[in-house]
Backbone as ProteinMPNN parsed JSONL, in Angstrom:
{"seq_chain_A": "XXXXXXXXXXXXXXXXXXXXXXXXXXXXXXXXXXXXXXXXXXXXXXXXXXXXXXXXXXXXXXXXXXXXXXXXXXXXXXXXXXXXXXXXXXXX", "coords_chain_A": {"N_chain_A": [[0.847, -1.174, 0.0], [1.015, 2.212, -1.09], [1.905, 5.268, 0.308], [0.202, 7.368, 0.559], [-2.012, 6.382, 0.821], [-2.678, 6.096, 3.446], [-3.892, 6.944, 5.9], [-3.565, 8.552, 8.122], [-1.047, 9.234, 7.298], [-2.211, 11.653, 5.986], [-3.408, 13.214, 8.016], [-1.458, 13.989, 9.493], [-0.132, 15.298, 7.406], [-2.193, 17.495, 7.969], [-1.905, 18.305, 10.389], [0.832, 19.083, 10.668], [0.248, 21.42, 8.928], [-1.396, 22.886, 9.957], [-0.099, 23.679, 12.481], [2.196, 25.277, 11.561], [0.535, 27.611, 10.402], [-0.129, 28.02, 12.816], [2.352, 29.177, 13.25], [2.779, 31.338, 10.997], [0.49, 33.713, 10.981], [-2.716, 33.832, 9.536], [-4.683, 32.897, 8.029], [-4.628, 31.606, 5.935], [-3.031, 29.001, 5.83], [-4.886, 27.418, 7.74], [-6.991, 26.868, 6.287], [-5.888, 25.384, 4.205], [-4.945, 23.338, 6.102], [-7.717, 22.041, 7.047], [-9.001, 20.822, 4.959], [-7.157, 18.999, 4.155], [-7.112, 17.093, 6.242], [-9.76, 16.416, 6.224], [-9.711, 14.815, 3.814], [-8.021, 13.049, 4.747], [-9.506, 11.461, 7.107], [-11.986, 11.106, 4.812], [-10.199, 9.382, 3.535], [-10.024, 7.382, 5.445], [-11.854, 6.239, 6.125], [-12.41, 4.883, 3.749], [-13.474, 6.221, 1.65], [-11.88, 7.978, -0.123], [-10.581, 6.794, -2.378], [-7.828, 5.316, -4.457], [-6.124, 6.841, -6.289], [-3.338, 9.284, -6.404], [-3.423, 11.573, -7.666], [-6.767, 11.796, -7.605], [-7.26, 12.032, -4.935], [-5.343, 14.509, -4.216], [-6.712, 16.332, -5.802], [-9.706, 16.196, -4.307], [-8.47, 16.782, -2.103], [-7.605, 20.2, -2.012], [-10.109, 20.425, -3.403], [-11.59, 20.352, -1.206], [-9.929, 22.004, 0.89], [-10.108, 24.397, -0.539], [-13.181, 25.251, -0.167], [-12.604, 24.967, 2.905], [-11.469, 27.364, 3.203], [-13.03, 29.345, 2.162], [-15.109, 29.461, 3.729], [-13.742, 29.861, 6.314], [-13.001, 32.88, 5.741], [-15.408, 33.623, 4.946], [-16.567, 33.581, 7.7], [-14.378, 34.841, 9.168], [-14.428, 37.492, 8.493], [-14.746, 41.363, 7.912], [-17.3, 42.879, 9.448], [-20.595, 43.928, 8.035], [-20.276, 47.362, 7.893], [-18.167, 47.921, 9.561], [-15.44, 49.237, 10.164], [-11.853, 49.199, 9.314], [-9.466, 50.824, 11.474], [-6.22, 52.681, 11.574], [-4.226, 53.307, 14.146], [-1.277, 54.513, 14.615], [1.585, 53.98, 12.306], [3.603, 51.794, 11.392], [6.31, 52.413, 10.832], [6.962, 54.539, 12.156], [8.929, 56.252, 14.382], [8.859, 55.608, 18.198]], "CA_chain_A": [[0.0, 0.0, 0.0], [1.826, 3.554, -1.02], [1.838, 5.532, 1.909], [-0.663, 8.535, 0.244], [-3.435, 5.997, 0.876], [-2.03, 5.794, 4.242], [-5.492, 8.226, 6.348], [-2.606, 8.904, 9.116], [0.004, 10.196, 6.67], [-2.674, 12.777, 5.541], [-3.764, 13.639, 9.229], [-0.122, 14.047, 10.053], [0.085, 16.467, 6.765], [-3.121, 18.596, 8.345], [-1.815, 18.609, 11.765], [1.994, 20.079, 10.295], [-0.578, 23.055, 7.716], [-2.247, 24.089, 11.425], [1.144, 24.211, 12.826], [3.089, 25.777, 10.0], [-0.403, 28.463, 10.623], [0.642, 29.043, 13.774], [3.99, 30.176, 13.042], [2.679, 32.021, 9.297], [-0.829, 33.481, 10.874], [-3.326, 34.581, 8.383], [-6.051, 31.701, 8.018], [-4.596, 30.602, 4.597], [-2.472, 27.214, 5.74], [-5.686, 26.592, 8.107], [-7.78, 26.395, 5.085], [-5.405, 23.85, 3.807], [-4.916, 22.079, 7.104], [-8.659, 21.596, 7.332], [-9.087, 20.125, 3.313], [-5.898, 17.898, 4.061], [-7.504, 16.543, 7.257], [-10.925, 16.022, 6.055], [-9.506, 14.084, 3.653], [-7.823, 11.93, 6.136], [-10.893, 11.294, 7.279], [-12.342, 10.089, 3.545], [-9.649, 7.852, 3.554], [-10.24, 6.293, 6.798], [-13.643, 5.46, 5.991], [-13.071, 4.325, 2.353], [-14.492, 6.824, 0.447], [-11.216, 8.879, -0.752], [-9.884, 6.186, -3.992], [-6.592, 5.286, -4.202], [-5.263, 7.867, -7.04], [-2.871, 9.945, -5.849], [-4.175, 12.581, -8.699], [-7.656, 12.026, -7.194], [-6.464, 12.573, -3.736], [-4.632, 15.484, -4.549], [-8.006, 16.905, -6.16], [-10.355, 16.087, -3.084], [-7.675, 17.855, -0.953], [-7.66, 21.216, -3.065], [-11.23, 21.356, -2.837], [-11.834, 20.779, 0.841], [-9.512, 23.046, 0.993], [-10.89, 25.91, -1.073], [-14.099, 25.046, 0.544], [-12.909, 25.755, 4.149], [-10.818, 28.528, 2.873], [-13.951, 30.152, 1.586], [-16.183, 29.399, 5.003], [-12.988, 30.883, 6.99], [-12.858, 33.862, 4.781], [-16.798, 34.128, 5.661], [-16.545, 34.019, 9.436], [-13.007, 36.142, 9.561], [-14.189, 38.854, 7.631], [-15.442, 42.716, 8.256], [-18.418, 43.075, 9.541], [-20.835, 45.399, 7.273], [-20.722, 48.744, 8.213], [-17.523, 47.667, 10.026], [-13.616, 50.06, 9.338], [-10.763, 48.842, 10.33], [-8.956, 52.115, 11.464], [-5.043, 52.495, 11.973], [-3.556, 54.44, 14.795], [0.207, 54.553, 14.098], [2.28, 53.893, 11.727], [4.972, 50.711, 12.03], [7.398, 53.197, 10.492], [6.674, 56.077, 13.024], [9.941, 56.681, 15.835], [8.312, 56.289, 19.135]], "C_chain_A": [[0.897, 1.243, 0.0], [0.952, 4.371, 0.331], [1.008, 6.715, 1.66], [-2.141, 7.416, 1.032], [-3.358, 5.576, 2.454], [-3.802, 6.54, 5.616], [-4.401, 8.762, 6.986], [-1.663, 9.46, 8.883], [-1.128, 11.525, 6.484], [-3.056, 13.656, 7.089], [-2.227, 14.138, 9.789], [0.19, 15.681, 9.135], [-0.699, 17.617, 7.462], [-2.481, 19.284, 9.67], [-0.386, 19.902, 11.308], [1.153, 21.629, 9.501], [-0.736, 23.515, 9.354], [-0.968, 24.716, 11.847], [1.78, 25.399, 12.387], [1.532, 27.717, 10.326], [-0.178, 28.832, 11.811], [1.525, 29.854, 14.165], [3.776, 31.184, 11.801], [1.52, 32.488, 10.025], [-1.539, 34.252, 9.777], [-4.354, 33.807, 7.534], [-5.596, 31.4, 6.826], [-4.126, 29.58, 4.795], [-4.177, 26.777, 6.676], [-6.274, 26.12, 7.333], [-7.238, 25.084, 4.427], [-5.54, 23.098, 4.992], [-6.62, 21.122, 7.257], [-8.689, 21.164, 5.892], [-8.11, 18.766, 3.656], [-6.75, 16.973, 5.698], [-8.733, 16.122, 7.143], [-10.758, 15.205, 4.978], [-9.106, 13.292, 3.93], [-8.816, 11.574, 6.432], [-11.606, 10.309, 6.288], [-11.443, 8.969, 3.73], [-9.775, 7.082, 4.265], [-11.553, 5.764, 6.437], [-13.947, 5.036, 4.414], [-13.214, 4.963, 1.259], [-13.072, 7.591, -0.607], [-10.681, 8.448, -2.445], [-8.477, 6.13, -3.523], [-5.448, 5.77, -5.16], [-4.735, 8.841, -6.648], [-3.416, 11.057, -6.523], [-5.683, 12.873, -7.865], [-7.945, 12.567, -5.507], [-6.223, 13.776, -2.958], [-6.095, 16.663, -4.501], [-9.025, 17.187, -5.015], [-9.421, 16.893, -2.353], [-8.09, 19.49, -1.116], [-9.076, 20.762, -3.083], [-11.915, 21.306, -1.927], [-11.785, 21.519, 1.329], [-10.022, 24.559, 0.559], [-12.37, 26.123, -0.294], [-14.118, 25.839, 1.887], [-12.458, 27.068, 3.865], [-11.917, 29.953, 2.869], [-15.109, 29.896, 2.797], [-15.759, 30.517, 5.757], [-13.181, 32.416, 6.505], [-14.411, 34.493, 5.39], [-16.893, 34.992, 7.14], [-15.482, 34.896, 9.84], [-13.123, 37.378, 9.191], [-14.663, 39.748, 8.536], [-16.869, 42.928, 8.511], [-19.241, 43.917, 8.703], [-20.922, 46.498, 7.998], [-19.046, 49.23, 9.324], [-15.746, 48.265, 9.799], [-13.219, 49.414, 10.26], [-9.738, 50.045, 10.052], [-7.414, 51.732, 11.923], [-4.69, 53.504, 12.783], [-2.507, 54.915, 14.429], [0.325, 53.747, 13.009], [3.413, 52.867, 12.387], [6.241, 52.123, 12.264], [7.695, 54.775, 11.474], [7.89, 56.11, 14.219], [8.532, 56.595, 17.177], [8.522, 57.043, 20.29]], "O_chain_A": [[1.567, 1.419, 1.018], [-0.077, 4.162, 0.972], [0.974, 7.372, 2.7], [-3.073, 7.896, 1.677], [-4.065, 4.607, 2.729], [-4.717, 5.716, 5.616], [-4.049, 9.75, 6.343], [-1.124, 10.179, 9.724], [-0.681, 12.554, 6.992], [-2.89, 14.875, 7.055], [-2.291, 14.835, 10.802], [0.535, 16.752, 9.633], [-0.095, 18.679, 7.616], [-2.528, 20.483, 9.945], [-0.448, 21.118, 11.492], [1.622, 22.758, 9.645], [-0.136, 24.492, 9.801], [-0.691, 25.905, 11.688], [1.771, 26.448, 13.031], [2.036, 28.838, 10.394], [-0.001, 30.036, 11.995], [1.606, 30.785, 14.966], [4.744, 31.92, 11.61], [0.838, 31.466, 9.96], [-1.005, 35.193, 9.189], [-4.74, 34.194, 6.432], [-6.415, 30.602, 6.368], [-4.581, 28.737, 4.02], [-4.699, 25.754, 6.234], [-6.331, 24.891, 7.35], [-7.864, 24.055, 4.176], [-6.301, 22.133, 4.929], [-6.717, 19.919, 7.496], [-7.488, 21.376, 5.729], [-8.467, 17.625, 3.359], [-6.474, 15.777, 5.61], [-9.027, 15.312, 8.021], [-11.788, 14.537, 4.882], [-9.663, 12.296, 3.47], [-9.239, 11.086, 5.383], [-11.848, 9.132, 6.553], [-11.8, 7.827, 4.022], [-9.672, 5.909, 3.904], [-11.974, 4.635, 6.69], [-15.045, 4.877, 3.881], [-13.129, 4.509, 0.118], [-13.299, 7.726, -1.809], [-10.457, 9.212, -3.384], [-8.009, 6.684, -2.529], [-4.27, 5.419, -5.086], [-5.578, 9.697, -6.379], [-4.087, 11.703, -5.718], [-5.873, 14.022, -7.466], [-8.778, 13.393, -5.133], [-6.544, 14.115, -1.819], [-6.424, 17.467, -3.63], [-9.226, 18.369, -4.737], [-9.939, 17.941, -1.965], [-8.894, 19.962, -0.312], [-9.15, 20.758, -1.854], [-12.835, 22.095, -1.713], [-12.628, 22.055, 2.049], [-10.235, 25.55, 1.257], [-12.604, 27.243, 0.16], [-14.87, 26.755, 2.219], [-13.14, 27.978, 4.338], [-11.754, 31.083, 3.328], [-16.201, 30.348, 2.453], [-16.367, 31.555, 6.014], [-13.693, 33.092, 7.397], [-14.552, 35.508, 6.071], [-17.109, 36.139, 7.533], [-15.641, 35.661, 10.791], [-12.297, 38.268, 9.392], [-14.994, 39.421, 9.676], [-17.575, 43.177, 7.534], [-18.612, 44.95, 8.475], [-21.81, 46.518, 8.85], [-18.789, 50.363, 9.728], [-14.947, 47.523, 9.228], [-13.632, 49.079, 11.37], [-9.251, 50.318, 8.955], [-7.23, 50.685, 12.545], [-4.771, 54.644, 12.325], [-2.648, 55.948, 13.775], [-0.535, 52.931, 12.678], [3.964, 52.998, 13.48], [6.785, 52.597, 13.261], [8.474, 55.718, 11.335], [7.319, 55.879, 15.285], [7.515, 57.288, 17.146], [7.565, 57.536, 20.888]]}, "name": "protein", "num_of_chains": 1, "seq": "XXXXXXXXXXXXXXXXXXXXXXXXXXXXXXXXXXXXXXXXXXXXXXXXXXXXXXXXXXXXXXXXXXXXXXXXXXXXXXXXXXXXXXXXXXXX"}
């Protein structure tokens, strides 16, 4: 059995994206971590195939999926500015 069809290699990949998001923040690796982990998941229960191509595919759009939930719930509220006090570049 190659080790993509592995559920535990892919759960291992999701867990390193969250990580990797904790050190990078900015909700784009979560988006992957959650796609790469919900496919873990498919695979554990069967459903994912055993084409690495198809795999690949299901990942990438899990991913875009949560990406585009996150993106929902993280955003600006309407009616909502986000105002700046200072300047990075400002001497204090």
């Amino acid at each position: 059995m190659a080790f993509w069809q592995e559920w535990w290699v892919w759960m291992v990949a999701g867990v390193a994206l969250a990580v990797l998001e904790v050190i990078v923040p900015g909700y784009v690796f979560l988006g992957f971590a959650i796609g790469v982990a919900l496919t873990g998941v498919l695979v554990f229960l069967g459903v994912g195939g055993s084409s690495l191509a198809l795999l690949i595919l299901i990942a990438a759009l899990l991913s875009l999926g949560a990406w585009l939930v996150l993106r929902r719930v993280f955003r600006l509220r309407h009616g909502q500015v986000k105002v700046w006090d200072r300047d990075i570049n400002d001497e204090p």
